[in-house]
C-alpha positions as CSV (number, residue, x, y, z in Angstrom):
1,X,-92.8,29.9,-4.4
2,X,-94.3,31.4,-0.9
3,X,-92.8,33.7,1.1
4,X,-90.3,31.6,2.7
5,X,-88.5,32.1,-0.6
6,X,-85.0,33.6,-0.9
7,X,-84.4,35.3,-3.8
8,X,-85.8,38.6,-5.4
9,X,-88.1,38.7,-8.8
10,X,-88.9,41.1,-10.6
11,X,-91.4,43.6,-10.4
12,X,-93.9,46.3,-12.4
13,X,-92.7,48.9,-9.3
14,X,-88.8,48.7,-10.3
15,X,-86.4,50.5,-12.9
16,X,-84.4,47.5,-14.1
17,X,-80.7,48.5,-15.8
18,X,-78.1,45.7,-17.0
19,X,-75.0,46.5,-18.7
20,X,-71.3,44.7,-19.4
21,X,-68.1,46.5,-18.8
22,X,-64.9,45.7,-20.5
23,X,-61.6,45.5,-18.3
24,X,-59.5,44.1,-21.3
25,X,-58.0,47.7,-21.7
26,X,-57.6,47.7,-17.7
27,X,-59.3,49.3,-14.6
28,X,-62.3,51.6,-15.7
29,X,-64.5,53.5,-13.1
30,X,-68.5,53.4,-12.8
31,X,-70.3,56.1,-11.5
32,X,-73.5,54.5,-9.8
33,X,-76.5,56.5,-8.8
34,X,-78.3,57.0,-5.5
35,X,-81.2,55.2,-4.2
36,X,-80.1,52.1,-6.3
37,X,-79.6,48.2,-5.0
38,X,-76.9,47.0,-7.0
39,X,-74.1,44.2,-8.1
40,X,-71.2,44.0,-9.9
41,X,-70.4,40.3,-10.8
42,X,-67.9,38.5,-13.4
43,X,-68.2,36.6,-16.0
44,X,-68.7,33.4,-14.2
45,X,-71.6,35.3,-11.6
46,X,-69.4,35.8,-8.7
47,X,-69.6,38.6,-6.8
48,X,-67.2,41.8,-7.2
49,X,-69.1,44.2,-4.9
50,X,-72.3,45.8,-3.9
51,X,-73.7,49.5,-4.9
52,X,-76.3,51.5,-3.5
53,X,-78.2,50.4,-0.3
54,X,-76.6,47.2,0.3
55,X,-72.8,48.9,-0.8
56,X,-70.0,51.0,0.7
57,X,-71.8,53.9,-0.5
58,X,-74.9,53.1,1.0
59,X,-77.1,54.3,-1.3
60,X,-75.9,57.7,-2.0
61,X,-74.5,57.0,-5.2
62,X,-70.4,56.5,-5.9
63,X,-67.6,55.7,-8.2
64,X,-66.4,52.6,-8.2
65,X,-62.8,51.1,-9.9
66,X,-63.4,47.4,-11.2
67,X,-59.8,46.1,-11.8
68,X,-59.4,43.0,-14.5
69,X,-57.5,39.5,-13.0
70,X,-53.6,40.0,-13.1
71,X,-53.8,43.9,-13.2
72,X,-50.7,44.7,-11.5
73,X,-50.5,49.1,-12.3
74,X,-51.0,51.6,-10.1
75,X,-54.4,52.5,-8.3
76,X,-55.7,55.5,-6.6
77,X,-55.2,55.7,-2.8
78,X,-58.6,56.9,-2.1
79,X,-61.8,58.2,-4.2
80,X,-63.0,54.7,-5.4
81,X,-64.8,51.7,-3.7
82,X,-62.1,49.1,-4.9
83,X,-63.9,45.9,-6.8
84,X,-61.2,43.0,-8.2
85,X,-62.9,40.9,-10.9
86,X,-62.3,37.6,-11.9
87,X,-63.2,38.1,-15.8
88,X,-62.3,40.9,-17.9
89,X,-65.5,41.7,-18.3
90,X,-67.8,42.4,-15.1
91,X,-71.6,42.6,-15.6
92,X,-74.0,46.0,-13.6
93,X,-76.9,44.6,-12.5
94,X,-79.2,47.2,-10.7
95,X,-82.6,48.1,-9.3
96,X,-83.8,51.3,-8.8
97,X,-87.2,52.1,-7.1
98,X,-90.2,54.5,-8.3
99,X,-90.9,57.5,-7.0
100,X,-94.2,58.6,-6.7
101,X,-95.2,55.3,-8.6
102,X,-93.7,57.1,-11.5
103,X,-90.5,55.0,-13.3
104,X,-89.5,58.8,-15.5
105,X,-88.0,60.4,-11.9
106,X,-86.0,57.4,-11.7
107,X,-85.2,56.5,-15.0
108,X,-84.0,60.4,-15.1
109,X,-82.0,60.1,-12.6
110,X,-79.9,57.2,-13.6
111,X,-79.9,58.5,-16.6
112,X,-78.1,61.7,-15.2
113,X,-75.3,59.9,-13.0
114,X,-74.7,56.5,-14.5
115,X,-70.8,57.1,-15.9
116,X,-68.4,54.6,-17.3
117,X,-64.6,55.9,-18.3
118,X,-61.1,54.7,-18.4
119,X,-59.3,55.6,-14.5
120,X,-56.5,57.5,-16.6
121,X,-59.0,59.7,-17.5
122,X,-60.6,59.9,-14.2
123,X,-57.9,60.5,-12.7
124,X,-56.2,62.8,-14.4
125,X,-59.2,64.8,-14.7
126,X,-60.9,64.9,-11.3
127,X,-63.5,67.6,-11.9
128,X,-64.5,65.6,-15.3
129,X,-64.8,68.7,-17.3
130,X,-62.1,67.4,-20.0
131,X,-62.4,63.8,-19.4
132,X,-62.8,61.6,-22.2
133,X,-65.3,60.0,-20.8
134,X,-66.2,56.0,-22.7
135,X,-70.4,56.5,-21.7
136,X,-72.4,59.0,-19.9
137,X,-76.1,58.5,-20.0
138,X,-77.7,61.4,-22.0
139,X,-79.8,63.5,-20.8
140,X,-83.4,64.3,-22.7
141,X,-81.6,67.1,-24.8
142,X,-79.0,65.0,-25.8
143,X,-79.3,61.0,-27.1
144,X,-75.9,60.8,-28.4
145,X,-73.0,58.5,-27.0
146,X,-69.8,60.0,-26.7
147,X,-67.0,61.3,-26.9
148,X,-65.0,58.5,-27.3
149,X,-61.3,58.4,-26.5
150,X,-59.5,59.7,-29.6
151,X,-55.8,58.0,-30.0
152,X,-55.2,59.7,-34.1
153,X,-55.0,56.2,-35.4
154,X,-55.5,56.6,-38.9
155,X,-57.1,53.5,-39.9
156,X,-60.1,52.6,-37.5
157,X,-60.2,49.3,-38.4
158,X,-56.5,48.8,-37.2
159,X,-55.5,48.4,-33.6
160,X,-52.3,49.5,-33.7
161,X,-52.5,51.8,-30.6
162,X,-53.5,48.4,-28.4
163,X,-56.6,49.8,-26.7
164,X,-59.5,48.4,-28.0
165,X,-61.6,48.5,-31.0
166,X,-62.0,52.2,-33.2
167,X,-65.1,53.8,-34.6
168,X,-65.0,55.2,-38.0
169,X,-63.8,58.6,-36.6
170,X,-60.7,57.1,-34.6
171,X,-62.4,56.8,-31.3
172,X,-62.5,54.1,-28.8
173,X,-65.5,52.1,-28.0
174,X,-63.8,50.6,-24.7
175,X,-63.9,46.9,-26.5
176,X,-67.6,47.1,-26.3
177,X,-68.4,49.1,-22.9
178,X,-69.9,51.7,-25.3
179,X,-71.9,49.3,-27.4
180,X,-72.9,47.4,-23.8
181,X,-74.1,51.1,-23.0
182,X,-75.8,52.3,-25.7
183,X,-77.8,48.5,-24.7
184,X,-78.6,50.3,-21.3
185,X,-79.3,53.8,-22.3
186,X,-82.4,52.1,-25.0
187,X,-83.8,50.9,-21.6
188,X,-84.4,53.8,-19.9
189,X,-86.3,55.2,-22.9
């Protein structure tokens, strides 16, 4: 390696975040933060689309639809930077850069705006104060994941509703996103 090379490697100088999000139960929306250089890629490593610097939001943070293969509903007209995936799972692939040499600033920070949630709920709730909202990064105060979409399914184990796999109280996890979340949110400790 010299540095004729053409890839990037990690560094000590870098938050690092890497997460998976589900598209079996359709499109969802990410909520990316500022001052990041990220990727969304399917299953198979092809791209989707850029975020931060190098993506239509050029760094200042945005929210971004990832629509599975075949998904033939209704989308927004505006709001979202539009990413069709391959897979229905894409992978979030991100690096965000220290301030002050300090990774907590940073870390905070993503921790403050990363969001994940179903576009129904987006959508229908556009100032996000009752959206049901699949993963939010916690804040300090707060290390819990949730709330998870409710459906009143009685038996969590069942999947009689048809979107996705329960927890014990009746809740969705998003087939995973949640558990691919809670992965992210223990690396930004």
């Amino acid at each position: 390696m010299d540095s004729q090379s053409l890839f990037l490697t990690a560094n000590a100088d870098t938050v690092y975040y890497l997460g998976f999000v589900d598209l079996t139960g359709g499109p969802m929306v990410v909520e990316t933060p500022p001052a990041s250089l990220g990727i969304f890629d399917d299953m198979w490593f092809q791209w989707i689309i850029d975020f931060g610097l190098p993506g239509p939001d050029r760094g200042a943070g945005g929210k971004y639809l990832l629509v599975p293969p075949g998904y033939d509903g209704a989308l927004p007209d505006s709001g979202f930077h539009v990413g069709r995936s391959g897979t229905h799972r894409a992978l979030i692939l991100d690096r965000s850069f220290l301030q002050d040499n300090d990774p907590k600033p940073t870390a905070d920070l993503v921790k403050s705006t990363l969001e994940i949630a179903f576009i129904a709920d987006v959508t229908n709730h556009s100032d996000h104060s009752s959206a049901a909202t699949v993963f939010r990064t916690p804040s300090a105060a707060s290390r819990s994941v949730g709330p998870a979409k409710r459906c009143g399914v009685a038996d969590p184990a069942s999947d009689q509703c048809g979107q996705g796999d329960h927890g014990e109280d009746g809740g969705h996890t998003a087939n995973g996103t949640v558990r691919s979340a809670i992965a992210v949110r223990s690396a930004l400790r």
